[in-house]
BAKOL-295834 format. One record per residue (C-alpha): x, y, z; residue in three letters. Coordinates in nm, 4 decimals. Layout:
<recs>
(rec (X,Y,Z),"ala")
...
</recs>
This chain:
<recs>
(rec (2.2019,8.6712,-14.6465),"unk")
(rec (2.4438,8.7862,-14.3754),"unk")
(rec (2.7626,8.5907,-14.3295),"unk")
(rec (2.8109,8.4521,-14.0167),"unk")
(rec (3.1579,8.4113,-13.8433),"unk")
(rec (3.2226,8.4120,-13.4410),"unk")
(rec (3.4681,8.3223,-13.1905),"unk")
(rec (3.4938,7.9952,-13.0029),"unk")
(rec (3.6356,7.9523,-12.6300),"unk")
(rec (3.5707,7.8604,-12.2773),"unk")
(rec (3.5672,8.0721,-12.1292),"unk")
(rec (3.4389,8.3149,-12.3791),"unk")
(rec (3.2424,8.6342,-12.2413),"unk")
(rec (3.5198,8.8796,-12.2485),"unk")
(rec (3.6601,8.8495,-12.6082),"unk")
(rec (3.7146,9.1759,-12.7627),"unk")
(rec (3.6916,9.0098,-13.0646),"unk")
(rec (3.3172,9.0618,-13.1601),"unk")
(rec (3.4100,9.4212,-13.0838),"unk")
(rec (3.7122,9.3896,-13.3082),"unk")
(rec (3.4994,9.2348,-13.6140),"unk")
(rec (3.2177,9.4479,-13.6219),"unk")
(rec (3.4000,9.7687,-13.6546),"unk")
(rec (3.6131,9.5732,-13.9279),"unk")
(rec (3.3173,9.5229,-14.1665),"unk")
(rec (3.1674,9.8361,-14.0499),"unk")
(rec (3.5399,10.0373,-14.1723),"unk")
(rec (3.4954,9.8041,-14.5005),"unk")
(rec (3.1374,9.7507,-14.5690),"unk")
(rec (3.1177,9.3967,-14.5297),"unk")
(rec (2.7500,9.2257,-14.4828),"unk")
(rec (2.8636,8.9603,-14.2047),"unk")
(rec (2.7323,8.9085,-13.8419),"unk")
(rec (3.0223,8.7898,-13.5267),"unk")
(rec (2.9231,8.6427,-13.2364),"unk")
(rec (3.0667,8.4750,-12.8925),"unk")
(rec (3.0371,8.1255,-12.8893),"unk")
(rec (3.0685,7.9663,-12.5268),"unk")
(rec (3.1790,7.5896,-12.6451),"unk")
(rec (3.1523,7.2965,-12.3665),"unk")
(rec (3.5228,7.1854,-12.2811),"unk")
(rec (3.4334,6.8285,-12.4237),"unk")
(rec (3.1834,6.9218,-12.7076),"unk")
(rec (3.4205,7.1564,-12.9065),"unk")
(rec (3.4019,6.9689,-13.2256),"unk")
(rec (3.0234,6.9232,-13.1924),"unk")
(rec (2.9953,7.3244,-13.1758),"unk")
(rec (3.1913,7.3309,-13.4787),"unk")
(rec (3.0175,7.1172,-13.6815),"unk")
(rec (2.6635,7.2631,-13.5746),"unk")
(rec (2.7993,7.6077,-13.6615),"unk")
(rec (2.9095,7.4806,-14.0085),"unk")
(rec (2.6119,7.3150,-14.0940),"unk")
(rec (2.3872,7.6372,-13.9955),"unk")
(rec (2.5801,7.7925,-14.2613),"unk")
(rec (2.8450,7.9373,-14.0738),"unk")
(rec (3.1420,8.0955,-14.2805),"unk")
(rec (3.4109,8.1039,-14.0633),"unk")
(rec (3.5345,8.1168,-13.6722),"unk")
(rec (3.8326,8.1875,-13.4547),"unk")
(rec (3.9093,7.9532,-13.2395),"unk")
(rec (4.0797,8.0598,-12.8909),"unk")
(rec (4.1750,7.8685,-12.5280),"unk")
(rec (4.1595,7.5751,-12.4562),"unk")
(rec (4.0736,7.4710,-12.7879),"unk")
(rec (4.3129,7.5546,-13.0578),"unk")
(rec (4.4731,7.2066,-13.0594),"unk")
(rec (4.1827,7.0369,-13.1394),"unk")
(rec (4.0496,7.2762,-13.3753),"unk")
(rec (4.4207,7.2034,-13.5742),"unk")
(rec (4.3382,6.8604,-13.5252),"unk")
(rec (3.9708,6.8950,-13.6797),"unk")
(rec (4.1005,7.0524,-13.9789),"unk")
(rec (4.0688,6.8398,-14.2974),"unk")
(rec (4.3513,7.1055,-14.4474),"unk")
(rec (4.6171,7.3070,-14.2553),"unk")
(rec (4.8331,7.6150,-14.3614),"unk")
(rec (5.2371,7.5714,-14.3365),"unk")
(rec (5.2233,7.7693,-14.0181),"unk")
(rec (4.9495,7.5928,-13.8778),"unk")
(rec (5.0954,7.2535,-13.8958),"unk")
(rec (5.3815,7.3746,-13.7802),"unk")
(rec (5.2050,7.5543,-13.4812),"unk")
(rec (5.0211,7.2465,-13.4451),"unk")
(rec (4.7599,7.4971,-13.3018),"unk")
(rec (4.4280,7.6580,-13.5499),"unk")
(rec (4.2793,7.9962,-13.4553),"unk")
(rec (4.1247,8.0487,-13.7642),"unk")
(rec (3.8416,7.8179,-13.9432),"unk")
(rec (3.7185,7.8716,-14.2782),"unk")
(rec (3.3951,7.6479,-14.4065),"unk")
(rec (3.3941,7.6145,-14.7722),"unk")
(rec (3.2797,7.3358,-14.9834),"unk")
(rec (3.1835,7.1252,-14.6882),"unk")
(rec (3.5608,7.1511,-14.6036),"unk")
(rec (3.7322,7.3116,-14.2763),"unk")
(rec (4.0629,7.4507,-14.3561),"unk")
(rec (4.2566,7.5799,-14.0381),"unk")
(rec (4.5261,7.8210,-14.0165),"unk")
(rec (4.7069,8.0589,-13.7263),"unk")
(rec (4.7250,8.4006,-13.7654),"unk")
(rec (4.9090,8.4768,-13.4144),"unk")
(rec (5.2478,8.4879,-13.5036),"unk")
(rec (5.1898,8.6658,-13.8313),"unk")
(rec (4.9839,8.9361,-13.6220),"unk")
(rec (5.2833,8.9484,-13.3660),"unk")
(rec (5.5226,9.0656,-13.6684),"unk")
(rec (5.2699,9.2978,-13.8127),"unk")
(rec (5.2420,9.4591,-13.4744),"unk")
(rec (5.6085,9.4948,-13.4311),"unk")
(rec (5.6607,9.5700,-13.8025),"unk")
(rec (5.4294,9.7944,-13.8664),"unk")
(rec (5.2817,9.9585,-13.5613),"unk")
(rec (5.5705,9.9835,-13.3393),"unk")
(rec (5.8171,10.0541,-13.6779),"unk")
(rec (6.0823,9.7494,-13.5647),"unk")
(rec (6.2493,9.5731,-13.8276),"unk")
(rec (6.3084,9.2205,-13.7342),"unk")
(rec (6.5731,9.1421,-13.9718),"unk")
(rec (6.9181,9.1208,-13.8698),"unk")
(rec (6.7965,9.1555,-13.4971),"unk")
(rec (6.8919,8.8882,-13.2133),"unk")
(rec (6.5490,8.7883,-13.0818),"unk")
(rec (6.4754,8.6218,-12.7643),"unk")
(rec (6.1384,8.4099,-12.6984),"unk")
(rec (6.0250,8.3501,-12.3502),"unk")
(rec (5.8533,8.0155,-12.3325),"unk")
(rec (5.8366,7.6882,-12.5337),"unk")
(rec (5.4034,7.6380,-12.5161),"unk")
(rec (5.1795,7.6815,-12.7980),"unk")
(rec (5.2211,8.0456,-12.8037),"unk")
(rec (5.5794,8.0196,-12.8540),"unk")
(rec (5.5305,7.7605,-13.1067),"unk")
(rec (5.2528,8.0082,-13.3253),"unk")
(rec (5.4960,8.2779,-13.3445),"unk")
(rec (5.8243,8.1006,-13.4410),"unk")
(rec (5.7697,8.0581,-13.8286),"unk")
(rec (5.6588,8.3747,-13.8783),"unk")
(rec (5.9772,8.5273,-13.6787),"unk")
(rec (6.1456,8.3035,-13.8600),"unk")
(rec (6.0528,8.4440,-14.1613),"unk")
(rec (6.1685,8.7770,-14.1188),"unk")
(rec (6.5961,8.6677,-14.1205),"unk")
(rec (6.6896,8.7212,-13.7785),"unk")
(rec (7.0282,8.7220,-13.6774),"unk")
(rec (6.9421,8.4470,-13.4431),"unk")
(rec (6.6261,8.3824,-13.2505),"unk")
(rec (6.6628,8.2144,-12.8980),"unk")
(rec (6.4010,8.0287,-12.7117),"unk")
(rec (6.4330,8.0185,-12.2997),"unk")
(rec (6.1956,7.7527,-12.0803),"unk")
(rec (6.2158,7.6769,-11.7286),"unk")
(rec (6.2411,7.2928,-11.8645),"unk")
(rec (6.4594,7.3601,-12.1518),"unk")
(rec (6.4013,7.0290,-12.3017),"unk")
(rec (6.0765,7.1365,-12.4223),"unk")
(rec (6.2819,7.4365,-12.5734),"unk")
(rec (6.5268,7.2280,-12.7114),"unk")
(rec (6.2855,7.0029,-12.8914),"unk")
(rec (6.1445,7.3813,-13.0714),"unk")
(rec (6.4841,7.4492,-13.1311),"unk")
(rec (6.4889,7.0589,-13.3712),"unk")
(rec (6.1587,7.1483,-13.5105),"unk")
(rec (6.1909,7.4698,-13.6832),"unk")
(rec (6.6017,7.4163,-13.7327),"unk")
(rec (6.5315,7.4441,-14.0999),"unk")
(rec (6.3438,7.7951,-14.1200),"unk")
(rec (6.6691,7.9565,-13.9403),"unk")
(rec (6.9247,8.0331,-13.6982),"unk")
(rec (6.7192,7.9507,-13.3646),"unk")
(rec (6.8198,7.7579,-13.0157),"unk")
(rec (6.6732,7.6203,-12.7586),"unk")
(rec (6.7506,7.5851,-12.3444),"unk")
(rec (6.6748,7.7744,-11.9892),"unk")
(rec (6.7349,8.1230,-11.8339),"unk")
(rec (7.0651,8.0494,-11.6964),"unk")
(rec (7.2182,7.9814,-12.0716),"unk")
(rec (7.1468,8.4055,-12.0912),"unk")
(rec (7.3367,8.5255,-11.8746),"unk")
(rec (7.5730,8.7461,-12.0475),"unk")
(rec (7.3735,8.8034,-12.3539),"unk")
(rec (7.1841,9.0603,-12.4934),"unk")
(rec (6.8712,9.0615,-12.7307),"unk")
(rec (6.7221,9.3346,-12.9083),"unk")
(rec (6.3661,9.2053,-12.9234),"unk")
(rec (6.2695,9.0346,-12.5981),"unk")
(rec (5.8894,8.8541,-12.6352),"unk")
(rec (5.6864,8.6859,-12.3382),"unk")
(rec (5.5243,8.4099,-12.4754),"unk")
(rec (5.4548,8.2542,-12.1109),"unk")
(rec (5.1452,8.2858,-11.9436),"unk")
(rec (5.3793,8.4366,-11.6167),"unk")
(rec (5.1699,8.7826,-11.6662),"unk")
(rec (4.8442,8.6319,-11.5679),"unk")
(rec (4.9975,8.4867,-11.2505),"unk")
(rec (5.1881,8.8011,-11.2161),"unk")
(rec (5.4676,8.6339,-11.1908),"unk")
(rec (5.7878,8.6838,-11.4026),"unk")
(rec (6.0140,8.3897,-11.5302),"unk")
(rec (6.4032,8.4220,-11.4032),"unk")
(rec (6.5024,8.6351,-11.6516),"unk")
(rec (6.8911,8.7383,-11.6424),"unk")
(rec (6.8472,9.1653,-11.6042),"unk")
(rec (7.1353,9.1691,-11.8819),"unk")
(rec (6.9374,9.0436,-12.1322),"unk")
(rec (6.7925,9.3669,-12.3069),"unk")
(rec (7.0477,9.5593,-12.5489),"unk")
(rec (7.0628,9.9452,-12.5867),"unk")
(rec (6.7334,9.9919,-12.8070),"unk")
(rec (6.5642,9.6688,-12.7106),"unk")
(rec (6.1917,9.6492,-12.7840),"unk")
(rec (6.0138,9.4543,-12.4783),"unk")
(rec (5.6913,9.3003,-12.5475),"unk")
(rec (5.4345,9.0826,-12.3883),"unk")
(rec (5.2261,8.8707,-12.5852),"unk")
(rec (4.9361,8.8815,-12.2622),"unk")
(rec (4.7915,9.2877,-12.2291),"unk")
(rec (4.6059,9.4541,-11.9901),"unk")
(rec (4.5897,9.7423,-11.7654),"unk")
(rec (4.9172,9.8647,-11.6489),"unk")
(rec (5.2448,9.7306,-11.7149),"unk")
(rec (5.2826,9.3465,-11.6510),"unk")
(rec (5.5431,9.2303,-11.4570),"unk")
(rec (5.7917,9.1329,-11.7340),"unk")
(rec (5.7674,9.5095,-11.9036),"unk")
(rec (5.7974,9.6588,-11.5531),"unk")
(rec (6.1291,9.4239,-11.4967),"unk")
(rec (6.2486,9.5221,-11.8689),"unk")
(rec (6.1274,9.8946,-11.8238),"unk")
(rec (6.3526,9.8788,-11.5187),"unk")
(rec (6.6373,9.6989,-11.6382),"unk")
(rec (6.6649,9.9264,-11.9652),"unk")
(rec (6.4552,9.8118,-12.2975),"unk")
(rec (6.4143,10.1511,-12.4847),"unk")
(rec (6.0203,10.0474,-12.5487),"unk")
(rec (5.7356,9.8568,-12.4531),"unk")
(rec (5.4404,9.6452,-12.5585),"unk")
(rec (5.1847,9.4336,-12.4692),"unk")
(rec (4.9662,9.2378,-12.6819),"unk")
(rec (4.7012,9.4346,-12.7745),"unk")
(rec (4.8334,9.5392,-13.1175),"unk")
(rec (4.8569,9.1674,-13.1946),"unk")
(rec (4.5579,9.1237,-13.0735),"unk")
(rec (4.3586,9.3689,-13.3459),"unk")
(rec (4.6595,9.2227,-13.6140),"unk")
(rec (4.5972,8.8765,-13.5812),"unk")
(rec (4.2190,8.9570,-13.6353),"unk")
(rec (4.2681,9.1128,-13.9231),"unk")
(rec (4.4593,8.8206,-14.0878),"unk")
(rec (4.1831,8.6550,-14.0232),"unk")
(rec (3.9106,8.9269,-14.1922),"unk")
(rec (4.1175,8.8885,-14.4819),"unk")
(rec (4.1967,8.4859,-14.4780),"unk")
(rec (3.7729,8.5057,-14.4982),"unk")
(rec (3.6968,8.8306,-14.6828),"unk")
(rec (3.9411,8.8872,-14.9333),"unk")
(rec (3.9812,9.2537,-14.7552),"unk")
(rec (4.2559,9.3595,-14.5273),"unk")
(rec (4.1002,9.6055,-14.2358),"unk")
(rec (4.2735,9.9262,-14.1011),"unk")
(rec (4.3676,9.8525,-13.7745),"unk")
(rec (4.5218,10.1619,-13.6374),"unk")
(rec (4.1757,10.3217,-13.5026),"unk")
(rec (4.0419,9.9466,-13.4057),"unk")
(rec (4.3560,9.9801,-13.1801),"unk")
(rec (4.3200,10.3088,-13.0423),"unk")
(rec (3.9505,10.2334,-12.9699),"unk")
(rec (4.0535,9.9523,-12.7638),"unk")
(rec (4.3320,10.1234,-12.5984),"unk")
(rec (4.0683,10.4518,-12.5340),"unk")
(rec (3.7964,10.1469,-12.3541),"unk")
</recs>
């Protein structure tokens, strides 16, 4: 029998990650099928539970349901619960156990594709929503100097800042608070880049060497890697590379296999 996993969202018909997946077991010889699942935006659990009960291994869960997937989960991973966001499901035993593999793809991309040590290094995250939130621990995790979180309503940054106090130096509050500082990792975690907008971002803010990178990816340069291009970060990124990562945390969360990912990402990059 042929294990089935898929992805979950609404909207759903232009995830790359049935793309992603099937040249994953195809590179390690897995037997496992992984569809697109278009979920209605008040029957999310229902999909779930019919996909579970079909037999269904395993599925990521992406926009605008990774709240209530966390919330469905009868057991949660550290990062999870503290993401309070699931975009991974695993089925086992009649259980669902949820967990997040974004912010541990984010530092895998920046680790290991773009070669940037994170330790020591005076990190900057723009934006206090749940893709801020997925990436902290993780960040966290690697012993940064300090790791700063900007919001245009800094309360909201403030309250990250009183949630994760205990996994590291990290602080909370708005744009203005950064003037006169510099970062050498500088991550969008807004949505700004689908608007095409860019938040107020002080120009000061990247340090000789900075890495820029944009958790949204695309086409082109989004606005906030065109403003840091500009204003002097030494490289660029955009989220493509955590993209591919985060996928393969899951593969192996479900598998027991970790994928290579450096020709998934090239493939994607070549589309």
């Amino acid at each position: 029998m042929t294990d089935r996993y898929a992805v979950v969202g609404n909207p759903i018909a232009h995830s790359k990650s049935p793309l992603i997946h099937a040249e994953f077991a195809r590179q390690t010889g897995q037997d496992l099928s992984y569809t697109a699942i278009l979920a209605p935006l008040d029957g999310f659990a229902a999909t779930i539970r019919d996909f579970q009960q079909a037999g269904g291994k395993g599925l990521n869960v992406t926009v605008p349901f990774k709240q209530e997937a966390w919330q469905l989960a009868s057991s949660l991973s550290e990062r999870a619960q503290l993401a309070q966001a699931v975009n991974t499901l695993k089925f086992e035993d009649g259980e669902i156990s949820g967990d997040n593999t974004d912010g541990a793809g984010l530092v895998r991309d920046i680790r290991e594709n773009l070669k940037v040590s994170l330790e020591g290094k005076r990190i900057l995250v723009m934006g206090a929503g749940g893709a801020a939130r997925g990436v902290l621990l993780p960040l966290l995790e690697q012993r940064p100097a300090e790791l700063a979180i900007a919001n245009r309503t800094p309360g909201r940054a403030v309250e990250l800042q009183q949630q994760f106090a205990a996994y590291g130096q990290v602080e909370g509050g708005d744009y203005a608070g950064l003037a006169g500082r510099q970062f050498d990792v500088v991550i969008n975690a807004t949505s700004s880049s689908l608007q095409g907008e860019l938040p107020p971002l002080p120009a000061g803010v990247f340090a000789e060497g900075c890495l820029a990178y944009d958790m949204m990816y695309g086409k082109g340069l989004t606005p906030f890697l065109a403003f840091a291009q500009e204003h002097g970060a030494a490289q660029l990124a955009d989220g493509l590379g955590m993209l591919v990562e985060q996928a393969a945390e899951s593969f192996f969360l479900w598998r027991g296999v970790r994928p290579e990912t450096a020709p998934v990402i090239a493939m994607l990059k070549s589309c």
